[in-house]
LODO-744038 format. One record per residue: residue in three letters; x, y, z of N, C-alpha, C in turn. Coordinates in steps of 0.02 Angstrom, whole numbers, padded with zeros to 5 digits, always signed. Atoms other than C-alpha are relative to their C-alpha. Layout:
BEGIN
alaXYZXYZXYZ;...
This chain:
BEGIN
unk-00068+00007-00025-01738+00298+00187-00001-00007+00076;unk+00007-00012-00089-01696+00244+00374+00054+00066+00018;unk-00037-00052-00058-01637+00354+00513+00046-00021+00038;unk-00075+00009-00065-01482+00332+00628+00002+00063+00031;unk-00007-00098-00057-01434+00470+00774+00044-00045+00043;unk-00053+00000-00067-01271+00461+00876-00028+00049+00056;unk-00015-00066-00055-01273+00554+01029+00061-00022+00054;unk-00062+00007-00010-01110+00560+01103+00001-00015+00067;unk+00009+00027-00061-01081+00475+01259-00071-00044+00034;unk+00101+00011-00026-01269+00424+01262-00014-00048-00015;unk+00029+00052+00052-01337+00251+01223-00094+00017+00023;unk+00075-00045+00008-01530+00304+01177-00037-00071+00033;unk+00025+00060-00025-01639+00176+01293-00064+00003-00055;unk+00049-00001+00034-01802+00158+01242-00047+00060+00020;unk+00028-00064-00034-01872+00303+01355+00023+00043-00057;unk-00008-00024+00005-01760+00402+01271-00004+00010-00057;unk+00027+00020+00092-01798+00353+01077-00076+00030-00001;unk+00057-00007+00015-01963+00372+01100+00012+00101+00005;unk+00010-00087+00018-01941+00571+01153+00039+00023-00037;unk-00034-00042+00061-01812+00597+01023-00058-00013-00067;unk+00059+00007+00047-01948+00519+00898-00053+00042-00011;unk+00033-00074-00008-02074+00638+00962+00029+00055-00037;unk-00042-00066+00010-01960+00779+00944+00001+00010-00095;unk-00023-00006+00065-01924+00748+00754-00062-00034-00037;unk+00088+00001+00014-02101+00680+00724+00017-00064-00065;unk+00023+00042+00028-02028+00511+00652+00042-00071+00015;unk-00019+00055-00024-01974+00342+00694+00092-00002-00006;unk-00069+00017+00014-01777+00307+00711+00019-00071+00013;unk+00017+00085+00019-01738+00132+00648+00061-00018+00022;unk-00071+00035-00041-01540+00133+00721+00028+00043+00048;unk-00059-00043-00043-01431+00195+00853+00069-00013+00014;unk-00045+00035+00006-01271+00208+00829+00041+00007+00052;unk-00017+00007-00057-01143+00185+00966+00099-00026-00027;unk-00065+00011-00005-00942+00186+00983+00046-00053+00032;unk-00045+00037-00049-00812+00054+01068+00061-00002-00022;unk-00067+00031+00011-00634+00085+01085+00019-00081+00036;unk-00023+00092-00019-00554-00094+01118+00048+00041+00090;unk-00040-00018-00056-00446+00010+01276+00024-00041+00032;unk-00043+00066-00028-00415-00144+01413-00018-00053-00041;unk+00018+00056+00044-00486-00256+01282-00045-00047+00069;unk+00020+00056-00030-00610-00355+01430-00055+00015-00008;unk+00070-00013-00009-00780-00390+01401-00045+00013+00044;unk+00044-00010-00043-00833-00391+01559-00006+00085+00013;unk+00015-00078+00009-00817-00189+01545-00051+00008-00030;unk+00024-00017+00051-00897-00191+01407-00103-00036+00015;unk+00078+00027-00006-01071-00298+01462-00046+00037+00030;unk+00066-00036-00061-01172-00161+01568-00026+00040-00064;unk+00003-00029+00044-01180-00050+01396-00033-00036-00057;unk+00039+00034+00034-01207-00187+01303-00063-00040+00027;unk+00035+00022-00026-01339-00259+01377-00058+00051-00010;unk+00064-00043+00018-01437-00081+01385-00031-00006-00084;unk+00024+00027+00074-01413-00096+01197-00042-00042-00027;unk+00032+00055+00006-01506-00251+01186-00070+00003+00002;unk+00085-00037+00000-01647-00182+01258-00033+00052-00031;unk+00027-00068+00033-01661-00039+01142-00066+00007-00041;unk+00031+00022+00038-01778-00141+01029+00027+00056-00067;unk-00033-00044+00051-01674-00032+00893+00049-00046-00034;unk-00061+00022+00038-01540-00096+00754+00054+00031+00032;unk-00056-00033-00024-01369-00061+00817+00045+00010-00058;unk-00080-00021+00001-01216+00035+00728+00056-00025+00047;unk-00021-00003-00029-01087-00022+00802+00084-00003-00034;unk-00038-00024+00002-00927+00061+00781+00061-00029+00016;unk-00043+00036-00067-00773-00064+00837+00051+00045-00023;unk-00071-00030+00007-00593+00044+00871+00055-00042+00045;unk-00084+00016-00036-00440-00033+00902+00050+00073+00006;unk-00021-00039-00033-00381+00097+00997+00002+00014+00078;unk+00019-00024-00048-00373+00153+01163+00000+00092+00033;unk+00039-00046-00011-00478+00285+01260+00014+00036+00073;unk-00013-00054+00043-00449+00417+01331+00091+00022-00035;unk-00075+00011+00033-00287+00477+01238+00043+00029+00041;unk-00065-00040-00001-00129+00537+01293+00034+00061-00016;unk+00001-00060+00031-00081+00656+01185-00039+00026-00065;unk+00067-00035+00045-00153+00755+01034+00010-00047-00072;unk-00010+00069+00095-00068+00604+00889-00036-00041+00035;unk+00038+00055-00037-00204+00516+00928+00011-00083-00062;unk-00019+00050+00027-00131+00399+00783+00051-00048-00001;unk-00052+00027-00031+00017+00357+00872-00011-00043+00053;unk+00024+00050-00034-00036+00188+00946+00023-00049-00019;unk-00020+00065+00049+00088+00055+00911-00031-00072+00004;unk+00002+00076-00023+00006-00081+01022-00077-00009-00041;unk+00078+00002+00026-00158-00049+00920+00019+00005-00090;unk-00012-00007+00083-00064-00054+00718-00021-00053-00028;unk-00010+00059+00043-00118-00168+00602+00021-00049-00002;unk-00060+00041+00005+00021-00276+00623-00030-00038+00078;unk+00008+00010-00069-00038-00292+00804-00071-00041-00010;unk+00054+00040-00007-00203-00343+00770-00012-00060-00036;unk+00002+00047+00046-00159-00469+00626+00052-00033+00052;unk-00074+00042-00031-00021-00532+00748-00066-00057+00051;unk+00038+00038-00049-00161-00620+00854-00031+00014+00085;unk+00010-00041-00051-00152-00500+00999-00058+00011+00043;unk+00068-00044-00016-00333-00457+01016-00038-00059+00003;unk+00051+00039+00017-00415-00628+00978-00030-00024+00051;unk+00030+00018-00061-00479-00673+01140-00060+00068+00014;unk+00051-00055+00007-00563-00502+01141-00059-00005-00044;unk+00025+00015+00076-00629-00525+00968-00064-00049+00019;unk+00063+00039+00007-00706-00688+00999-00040+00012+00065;unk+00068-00032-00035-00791-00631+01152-00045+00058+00004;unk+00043-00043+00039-00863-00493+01084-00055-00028-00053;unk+00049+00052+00043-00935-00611+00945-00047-00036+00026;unk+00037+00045-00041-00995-00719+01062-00062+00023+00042;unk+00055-00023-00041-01103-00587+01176-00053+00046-00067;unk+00047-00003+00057-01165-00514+00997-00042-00057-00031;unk+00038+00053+00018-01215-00674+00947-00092+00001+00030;unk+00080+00037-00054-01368-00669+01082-00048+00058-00020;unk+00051-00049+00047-01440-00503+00995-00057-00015-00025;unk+00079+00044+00036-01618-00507+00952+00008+00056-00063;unk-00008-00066+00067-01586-00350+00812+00052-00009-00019;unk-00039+00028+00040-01479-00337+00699+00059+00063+00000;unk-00066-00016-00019-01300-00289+00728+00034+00050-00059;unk-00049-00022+00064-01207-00162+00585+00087+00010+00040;unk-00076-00006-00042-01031-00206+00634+00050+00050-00050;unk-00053-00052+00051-00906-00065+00556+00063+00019+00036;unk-00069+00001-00053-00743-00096+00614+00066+00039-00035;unk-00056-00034+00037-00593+00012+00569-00011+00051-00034;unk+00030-00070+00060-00682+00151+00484+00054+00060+00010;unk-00006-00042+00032-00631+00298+00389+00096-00028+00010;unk-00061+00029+00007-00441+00203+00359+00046+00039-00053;unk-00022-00049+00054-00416+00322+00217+00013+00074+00025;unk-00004-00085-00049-00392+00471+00346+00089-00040+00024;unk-00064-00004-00029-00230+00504+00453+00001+00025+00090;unk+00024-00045-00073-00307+00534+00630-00020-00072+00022;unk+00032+00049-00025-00360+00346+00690+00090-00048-00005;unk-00069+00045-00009-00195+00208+00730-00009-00075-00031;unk+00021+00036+00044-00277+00080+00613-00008+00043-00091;unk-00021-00029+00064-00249+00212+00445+00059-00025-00017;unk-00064+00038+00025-00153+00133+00309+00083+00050-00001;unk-00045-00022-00001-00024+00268+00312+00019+00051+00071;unk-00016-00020-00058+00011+00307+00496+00022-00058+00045;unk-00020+00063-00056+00065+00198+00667+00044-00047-00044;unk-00046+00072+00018+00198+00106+00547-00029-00054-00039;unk+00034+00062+00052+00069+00024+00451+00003+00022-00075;unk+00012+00002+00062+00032-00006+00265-00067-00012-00034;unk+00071-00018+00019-00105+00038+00169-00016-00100-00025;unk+00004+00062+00018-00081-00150+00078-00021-00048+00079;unk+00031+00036-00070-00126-00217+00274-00061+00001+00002;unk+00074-00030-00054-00289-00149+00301-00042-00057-00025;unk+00039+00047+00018-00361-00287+00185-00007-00082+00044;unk-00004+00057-00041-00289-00429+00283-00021-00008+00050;unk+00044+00008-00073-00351-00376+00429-00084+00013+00011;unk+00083-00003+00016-00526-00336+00366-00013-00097-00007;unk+00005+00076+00016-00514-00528+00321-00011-00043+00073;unk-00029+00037-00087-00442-00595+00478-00064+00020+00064;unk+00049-00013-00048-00578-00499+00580-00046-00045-00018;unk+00057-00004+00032-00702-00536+00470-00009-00091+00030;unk-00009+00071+00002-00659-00738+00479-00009-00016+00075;unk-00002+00018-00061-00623-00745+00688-00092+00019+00025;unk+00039-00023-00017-00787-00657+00715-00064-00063-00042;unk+00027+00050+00017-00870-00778+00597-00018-00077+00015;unk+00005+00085-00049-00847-00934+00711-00064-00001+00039;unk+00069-00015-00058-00985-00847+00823-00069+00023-00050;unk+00048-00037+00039-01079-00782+00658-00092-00013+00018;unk+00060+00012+00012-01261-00760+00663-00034+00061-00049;unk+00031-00035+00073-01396-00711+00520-00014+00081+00007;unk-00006-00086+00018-01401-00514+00573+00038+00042+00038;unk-00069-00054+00008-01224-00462+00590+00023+00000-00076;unk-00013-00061+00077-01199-00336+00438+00055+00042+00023;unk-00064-00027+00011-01033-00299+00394+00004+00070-00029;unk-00007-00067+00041-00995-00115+00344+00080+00032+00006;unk-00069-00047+00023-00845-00040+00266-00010+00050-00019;unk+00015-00087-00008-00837+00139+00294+00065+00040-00013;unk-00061-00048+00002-00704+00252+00217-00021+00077+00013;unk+00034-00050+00006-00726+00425+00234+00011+00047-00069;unk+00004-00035+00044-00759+00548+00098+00074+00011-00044;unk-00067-00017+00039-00605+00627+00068+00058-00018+00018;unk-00050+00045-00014-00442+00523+00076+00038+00051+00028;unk-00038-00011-00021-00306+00593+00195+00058-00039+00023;unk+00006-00036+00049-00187+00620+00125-00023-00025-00062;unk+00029+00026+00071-00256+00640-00046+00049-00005-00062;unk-00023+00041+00040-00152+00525-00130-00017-00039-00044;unk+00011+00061+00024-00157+00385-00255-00009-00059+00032;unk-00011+00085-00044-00082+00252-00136-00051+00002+00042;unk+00028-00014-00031-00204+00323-00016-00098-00022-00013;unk+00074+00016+00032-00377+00298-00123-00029-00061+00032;unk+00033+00034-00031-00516+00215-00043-00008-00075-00028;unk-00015+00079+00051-00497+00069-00175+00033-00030+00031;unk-00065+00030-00030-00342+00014-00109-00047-00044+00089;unk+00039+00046-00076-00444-00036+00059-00038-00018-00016;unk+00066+00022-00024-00592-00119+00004+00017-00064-00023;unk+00002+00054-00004-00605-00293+00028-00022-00068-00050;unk+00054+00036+00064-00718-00351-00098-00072+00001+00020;unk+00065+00025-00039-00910-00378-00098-00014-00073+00017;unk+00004+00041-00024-00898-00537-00043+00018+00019+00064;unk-00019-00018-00063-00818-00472+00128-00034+00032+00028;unk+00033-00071-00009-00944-00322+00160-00059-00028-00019;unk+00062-00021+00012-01127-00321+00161-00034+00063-00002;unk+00013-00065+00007-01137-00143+00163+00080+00037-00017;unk-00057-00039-00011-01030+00006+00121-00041+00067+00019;unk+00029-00038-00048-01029+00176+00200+00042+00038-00021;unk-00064-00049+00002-00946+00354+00184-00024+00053+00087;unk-00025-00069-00051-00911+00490+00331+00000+00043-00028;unk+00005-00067+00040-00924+00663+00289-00024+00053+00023;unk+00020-00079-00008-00945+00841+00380+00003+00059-00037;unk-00019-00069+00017-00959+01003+00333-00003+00037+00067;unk-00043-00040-00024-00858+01096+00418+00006+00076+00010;unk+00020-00070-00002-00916+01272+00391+00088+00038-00004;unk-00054-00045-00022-00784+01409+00438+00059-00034+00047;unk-00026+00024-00072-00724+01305+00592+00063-00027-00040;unk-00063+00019+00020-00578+01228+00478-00010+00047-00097;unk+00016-00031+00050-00540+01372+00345+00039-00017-00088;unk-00055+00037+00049-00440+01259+00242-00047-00016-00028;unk+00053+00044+00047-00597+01165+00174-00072+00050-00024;unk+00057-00047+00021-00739+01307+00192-00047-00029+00018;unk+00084+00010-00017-00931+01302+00198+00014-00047-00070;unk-00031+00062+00031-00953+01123+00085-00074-00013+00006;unk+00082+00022+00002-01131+01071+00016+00011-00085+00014;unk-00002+00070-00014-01187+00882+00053+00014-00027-00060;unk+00000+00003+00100-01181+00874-00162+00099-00003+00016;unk-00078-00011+00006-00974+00928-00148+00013-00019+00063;unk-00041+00041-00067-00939+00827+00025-00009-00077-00039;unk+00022+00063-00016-01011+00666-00043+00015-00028-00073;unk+00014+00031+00052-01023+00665-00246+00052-00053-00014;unk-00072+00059+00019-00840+00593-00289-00010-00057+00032;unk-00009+00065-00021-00834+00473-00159-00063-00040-00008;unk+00068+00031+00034-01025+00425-00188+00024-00026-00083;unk-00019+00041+00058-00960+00379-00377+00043-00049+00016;unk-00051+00065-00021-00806+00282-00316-00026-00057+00040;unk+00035+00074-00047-00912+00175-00202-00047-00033-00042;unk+00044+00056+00032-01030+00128-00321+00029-00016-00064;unk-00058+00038+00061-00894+00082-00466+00018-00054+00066;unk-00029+00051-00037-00827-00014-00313-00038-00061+00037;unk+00031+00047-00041-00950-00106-00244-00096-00017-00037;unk+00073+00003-00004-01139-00170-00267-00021+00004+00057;unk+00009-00036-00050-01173-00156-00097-00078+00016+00032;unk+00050-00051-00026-01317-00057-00010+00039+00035+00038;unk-00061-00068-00018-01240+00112+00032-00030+00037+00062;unk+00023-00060-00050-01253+00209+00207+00034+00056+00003;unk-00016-00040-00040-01214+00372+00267+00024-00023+00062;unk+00009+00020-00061-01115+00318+00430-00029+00057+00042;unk+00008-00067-00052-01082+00497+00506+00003+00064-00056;unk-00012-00044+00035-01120+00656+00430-00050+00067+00046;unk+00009-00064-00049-01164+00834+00515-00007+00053-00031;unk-00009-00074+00047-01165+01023+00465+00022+00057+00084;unk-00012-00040-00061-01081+01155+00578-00044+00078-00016;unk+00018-00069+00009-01182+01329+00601+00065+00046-00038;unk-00056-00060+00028-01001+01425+00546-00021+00019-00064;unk-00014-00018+00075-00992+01500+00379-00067-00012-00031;unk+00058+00015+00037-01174+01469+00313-00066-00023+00022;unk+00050-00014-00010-01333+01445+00327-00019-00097+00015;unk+00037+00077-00021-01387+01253+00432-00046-00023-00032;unk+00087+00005+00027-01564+01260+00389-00009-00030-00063;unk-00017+00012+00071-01525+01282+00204+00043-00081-00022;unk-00022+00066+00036-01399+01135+00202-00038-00068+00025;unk+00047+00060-00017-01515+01024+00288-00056-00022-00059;unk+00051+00026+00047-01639+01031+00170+00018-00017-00073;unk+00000+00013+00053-01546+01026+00022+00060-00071-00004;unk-00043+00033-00007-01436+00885+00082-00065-00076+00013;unk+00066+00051-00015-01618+00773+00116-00032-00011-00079;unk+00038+00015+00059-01666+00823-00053+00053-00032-00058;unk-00066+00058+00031-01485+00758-00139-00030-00066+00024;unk+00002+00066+00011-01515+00608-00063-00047-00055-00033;unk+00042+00040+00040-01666+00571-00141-00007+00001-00059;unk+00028-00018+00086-01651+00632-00310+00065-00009-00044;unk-00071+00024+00033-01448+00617-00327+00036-00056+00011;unk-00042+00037-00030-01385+00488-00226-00040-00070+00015;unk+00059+00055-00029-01524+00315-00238+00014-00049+00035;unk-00033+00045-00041-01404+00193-00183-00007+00023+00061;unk+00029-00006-00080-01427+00266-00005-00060-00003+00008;unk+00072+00021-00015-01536+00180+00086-00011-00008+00088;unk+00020-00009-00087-01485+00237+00295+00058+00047+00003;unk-00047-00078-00025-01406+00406+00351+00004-00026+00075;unk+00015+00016-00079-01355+00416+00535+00039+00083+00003;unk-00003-00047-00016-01354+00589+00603+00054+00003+00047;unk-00057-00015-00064-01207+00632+00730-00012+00055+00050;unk+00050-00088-00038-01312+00747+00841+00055+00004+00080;unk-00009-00026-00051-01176+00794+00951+00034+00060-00002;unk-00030-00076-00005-01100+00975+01026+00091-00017+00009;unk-00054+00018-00024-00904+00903+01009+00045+00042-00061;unk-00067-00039+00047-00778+00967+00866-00049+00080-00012;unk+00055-00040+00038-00919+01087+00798-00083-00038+00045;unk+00044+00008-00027-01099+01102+00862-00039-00035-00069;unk+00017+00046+00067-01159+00957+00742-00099-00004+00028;unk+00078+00018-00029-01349+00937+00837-00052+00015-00035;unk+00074-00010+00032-01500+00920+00754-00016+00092+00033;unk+00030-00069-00031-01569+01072+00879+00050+00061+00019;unk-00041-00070-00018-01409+01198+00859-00048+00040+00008;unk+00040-00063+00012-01542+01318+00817-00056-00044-00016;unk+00067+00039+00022-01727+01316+00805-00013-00022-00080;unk+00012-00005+00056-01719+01354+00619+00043-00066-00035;unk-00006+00069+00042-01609+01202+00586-00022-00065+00035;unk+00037+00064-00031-01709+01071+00702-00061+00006-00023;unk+00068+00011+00053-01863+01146+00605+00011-00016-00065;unk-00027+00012+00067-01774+01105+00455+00007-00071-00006;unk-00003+00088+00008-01730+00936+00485-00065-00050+00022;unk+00060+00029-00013-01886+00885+00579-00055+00004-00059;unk+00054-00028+00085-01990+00945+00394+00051-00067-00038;unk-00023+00055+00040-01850+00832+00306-00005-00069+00017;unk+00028+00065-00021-01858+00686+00408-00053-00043-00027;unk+00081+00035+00020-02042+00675+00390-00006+00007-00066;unk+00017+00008+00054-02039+00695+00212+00031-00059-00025;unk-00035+00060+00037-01896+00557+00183-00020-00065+00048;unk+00042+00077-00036-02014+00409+00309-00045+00002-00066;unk+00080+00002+00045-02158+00433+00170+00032-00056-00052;
């Protein structure tokens, strides 16, 4: 199975791959990396991308129609960033120059735009900012098509809902947003545990964060399935423990996954590989058992 690793604010050069590689004692095959759309101009956007380029790494790349940093704490209250806004034509000058400076990529691009749409915390969710869940498809289309003028052979599309629908509705179900496999070359779920830190949900194995929506994705799709983002907080239980038994699900419950990407940062919850020694010796033992 490959490896992915966010680190938050960080794009990993190649210096810095190599000593996280060290550290975990095994190759990491992506890095993944964030972009809100904010003034929408590329020329912001080219000093970042560019390091990227040089990473000699696959890129994640995360697109948000949103802007950064927020305002207040509804961070889903973004009318000039709804659905409606981005199918209106608004953005396409952005769009295709973004396409255009991906195009020159020597690796291969995982574009995942709009993720986790089945939540209520992002201003592209079908049931927030005034939009409709029946939108999200058209504009998965519409991206999908403008960005395609610039297409080249390794940009990989990924549709990423997250685990558990918010709210957990019917109209809400991750079905309702997926595009088709003709639209998508990959699909993808989100998924923390949360420990104590939110006592509404509890301490939450990688088996009961992932199984449901792991069935619904593969009734929904053929696919090849990633992990985008997934973590474990020290609160309420034991790290160590869910590391290893969340390495050994994936190989024995879950085959359709075939690339995790770690979220190793200290932001809602201390998500990091190295909270503790006992769970960076935990994951560095799993790692190296899931390269073999």
């Amino acid at each position: 199975m490959k490896l992915g690793i966010y680190r938050l604010h960080e794009i990993l050069d190649a210096d810095g791959l190599s000593v996280a590689e060290k550290a975990i004692g095994r190759t990491i095959n992506l890095i993944s990396v964030y972009r809100a759309w904010n003034d929408c101009n590329i020329e912001a956007d080219r000093p970042w991308l560019e390091r990227l380029k040089g990473s000699r790494r696959d890129i994640l790349l995360t697109w948000e129609p949103w802007r950064l940093p927020l305002v207040n704490n509804r961070s889903w209250e973004q009318p000039d960033f709804s659905l409606s806004q981005v199918l209106s034509g608004r953005y396409d000058d952005y769009i295709m120059n973004f396409a255009q400076t991906l195009a020159g990529f020597p690796q291969t691009i995982y574009l995942r735009p709009m993720h986790e749409m089945n939540g209520n915390w992002y201003p592209w969710c079908g049931c927030v900012n005034h939009n409709r869940v029946s939108q999200f498809v058209p504009v998965w289309h519409y991206l999908r098509n403008l960005v395609g003028r610039y297409a080249f052979s390794d940009l990989q599309w990924v549709w990423s809902p997250y685990a558990t629908s918010y709210p957990h509705t019917d109209d809400n179900a991750m079905r309702h947003y997926f595009p088709g496999d003709d639209a998508v070359d990959w699909v993808a779920l989100d998924g923390y545990n949360w420990g104590t830190t939110r006592p509404e949900v509890g301490w939450q194995s990688f088996d009961r964060i992932f199984r449901e929506a792991y069935q619904s994705l593969t009734a929904l799709s053929h696919r090849p399935i990633m992990i985008a983002e997934t973590a474990c907080s020290e609160m309420g239980g034991d790290k160590a423990e869910w590391i290893e038994h969340a390495f050994h699900g994936l190989k024995n419950r879950f085959a359709r996954i075939k690339l995790m990407v770690w979220f190793d940062a200290d932001k809602e919850c201390d998500w990091r590989i190295d909270s503790s020694l006992r769970a960076f010796n935990a994951f560095r033992k799993a790692v190296s058992r899931s390269n073999r």
